[in-house]
C-alpha positions in Angstrom: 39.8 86.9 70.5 36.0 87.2 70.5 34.8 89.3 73.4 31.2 90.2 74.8 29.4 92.7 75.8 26.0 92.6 77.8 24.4 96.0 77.7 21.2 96.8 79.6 18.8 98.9 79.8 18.4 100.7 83.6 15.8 99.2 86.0 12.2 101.1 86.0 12.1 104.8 87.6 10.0 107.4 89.1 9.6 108.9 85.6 9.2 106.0 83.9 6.3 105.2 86.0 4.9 108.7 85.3 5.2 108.5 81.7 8.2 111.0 81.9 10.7 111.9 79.0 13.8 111.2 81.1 17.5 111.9 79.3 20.2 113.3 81.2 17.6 114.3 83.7 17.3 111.4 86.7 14.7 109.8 88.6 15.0 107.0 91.4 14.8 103.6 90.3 11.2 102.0 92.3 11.0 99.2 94.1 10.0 97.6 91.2 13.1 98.9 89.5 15.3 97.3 92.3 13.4 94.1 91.9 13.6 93.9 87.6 17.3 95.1 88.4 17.9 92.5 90.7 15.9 89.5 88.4 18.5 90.3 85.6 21.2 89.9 88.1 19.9 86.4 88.6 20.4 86.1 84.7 24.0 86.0 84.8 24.3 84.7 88.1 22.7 81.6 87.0 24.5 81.1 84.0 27.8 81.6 85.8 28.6 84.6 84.0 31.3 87.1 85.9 32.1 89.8 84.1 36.0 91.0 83.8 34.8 94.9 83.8 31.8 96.8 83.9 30.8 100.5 83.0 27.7 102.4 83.9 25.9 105.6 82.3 26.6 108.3 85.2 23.4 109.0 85.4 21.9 107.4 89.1 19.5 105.0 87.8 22.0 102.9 85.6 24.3 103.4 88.3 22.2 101.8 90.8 20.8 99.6 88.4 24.6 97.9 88.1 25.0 98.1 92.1 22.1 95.4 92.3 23.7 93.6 89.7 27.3 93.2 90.6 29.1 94.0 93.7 32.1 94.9 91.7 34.2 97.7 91.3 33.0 99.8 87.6 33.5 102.6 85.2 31.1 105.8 85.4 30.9 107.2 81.6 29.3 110.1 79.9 29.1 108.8 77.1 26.3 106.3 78.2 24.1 109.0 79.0 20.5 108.7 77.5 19.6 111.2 74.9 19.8 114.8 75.7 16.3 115.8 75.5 17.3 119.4 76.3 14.0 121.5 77.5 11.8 118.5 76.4 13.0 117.0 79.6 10.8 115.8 82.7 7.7 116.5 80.4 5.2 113.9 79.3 6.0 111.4 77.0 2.9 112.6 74.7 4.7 115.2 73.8 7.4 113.2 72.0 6.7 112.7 68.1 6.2 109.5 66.8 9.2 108.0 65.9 11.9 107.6 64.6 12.7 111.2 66.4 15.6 112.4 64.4 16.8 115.9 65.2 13.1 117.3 66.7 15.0 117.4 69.6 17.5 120.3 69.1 15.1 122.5 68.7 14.5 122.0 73.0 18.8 122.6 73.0 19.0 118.7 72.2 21.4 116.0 71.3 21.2 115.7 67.1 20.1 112.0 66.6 23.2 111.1 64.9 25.4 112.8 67.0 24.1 111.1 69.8 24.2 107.7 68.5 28.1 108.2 67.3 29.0 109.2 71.3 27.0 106.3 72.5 28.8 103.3 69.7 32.3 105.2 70.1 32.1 105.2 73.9 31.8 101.3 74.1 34.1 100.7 71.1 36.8 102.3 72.7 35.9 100.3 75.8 35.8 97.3 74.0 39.1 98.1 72.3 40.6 99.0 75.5 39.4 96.1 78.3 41.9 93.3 78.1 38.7 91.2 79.7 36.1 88.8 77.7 32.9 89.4 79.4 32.1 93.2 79.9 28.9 95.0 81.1 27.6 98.0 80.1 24.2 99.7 81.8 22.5 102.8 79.9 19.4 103.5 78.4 16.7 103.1 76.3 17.3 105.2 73.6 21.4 105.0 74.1 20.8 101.1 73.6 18.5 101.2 70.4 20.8 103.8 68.7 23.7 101.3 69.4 21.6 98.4 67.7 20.7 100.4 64.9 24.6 101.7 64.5 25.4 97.6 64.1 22.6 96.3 62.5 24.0 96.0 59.2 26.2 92.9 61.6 23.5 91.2 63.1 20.4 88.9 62.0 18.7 89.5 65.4 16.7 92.4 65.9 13.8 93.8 68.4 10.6 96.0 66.8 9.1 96.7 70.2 10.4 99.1 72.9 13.7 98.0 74.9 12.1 97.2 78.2 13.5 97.7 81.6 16.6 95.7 82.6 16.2 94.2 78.7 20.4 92.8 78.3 21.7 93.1 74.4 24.8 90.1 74.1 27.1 91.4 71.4 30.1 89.8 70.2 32.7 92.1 69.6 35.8 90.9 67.4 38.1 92.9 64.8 36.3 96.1 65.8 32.9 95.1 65.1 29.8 94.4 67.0 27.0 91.7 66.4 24.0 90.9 68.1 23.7 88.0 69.4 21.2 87.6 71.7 18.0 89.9 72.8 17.3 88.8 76.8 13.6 90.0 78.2 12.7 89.0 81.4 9.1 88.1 82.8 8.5 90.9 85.5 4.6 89.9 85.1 5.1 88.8 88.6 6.1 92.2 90.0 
């Protein structure tokens, strides 16, 4: 049986409005973070697409982020967290270096990149394996959400260069333990 799973990135926040580096630290989502969060809603909602569980990084902004989504009960899991940044965190973004980042970041007490890509993709394959459901949501991250693309992009044809916006939705198809990409969904906030 094929399942899916429709992972998002969190709505905008406080620190991504101030060009913050973010990771397990937390910022509100804005009012223009409600409203992207709430457009994606309208996604599924006008598709007819009901999910049969959903799961949220525990971080407040992806947790919120689902709330205006779906009124449904759902799953709070560490292993959606963003990247662990460690002393790097809630300091400008021009301090990053360019990318990719690989392991700059455990100099600051860090996550190793591939470490934190292997908690990320073993986090929702063992949801994945373990929901009896078809249609499961999952919201993180940026990072969380690009590590998991590149982890199963030897599977898929369809691919994003750019950034992974705010409330951008990933459709993977998950059969026999193995993820493709399916479908990259960016919404037009130009209005907001």
């Amino acid at each position: 049986m094929t399942k899916h799973l429709y992972l998002m990135r969190h709505g905008e926040t406080l620190f991504n409005q101030q060009k913050k580096i973010q990771g397990w630290c937390d910022s509100p989502l804005t009012e223009k973070g409600k409203q992207q969060a709430v457009i994606a809603g309208s996604y599924f909602s006008e598709r007819n697409i009901t999910f049969d569980g959903a799961y949220a990084s525990t971080s407040e902004r992806a947790c919120d982020t689902l709330e205006l989504i779906t009124h449904q009960q759902y799953t709070r899991l560490k292993g959606l967290k963003e990247w662990n940044f460690g002393a790097m965190e809630a300091e400008h973004e021009y301090l990053n270096p360019p990318l990719p980042y690989g392991n700059f970041f455990t100099a600051y007490g860090g996550e190793e990149e591939q470490q934190f890509k292997k908690r990320v993709s073993d986090t929702l394959l063992k949801v994945m394996q373990e929901e009896t459901g078809k249609t499961i949501l999952a919201v993180s991250h940026g990072a969380s959400c690009r590590q998991f693309m590149r982890n199963w992009q030897h599977t898929s044809q369809v691919d994003q260069q750019g950034r992974i916006g705010n409330c951008c939705i990933l459709k993977f198809a998950f059969e026999n333990d193995t993820f493709e990409l399916l479908e990259i969904i960016n919404h037009d906030f130009s209005g907001l």
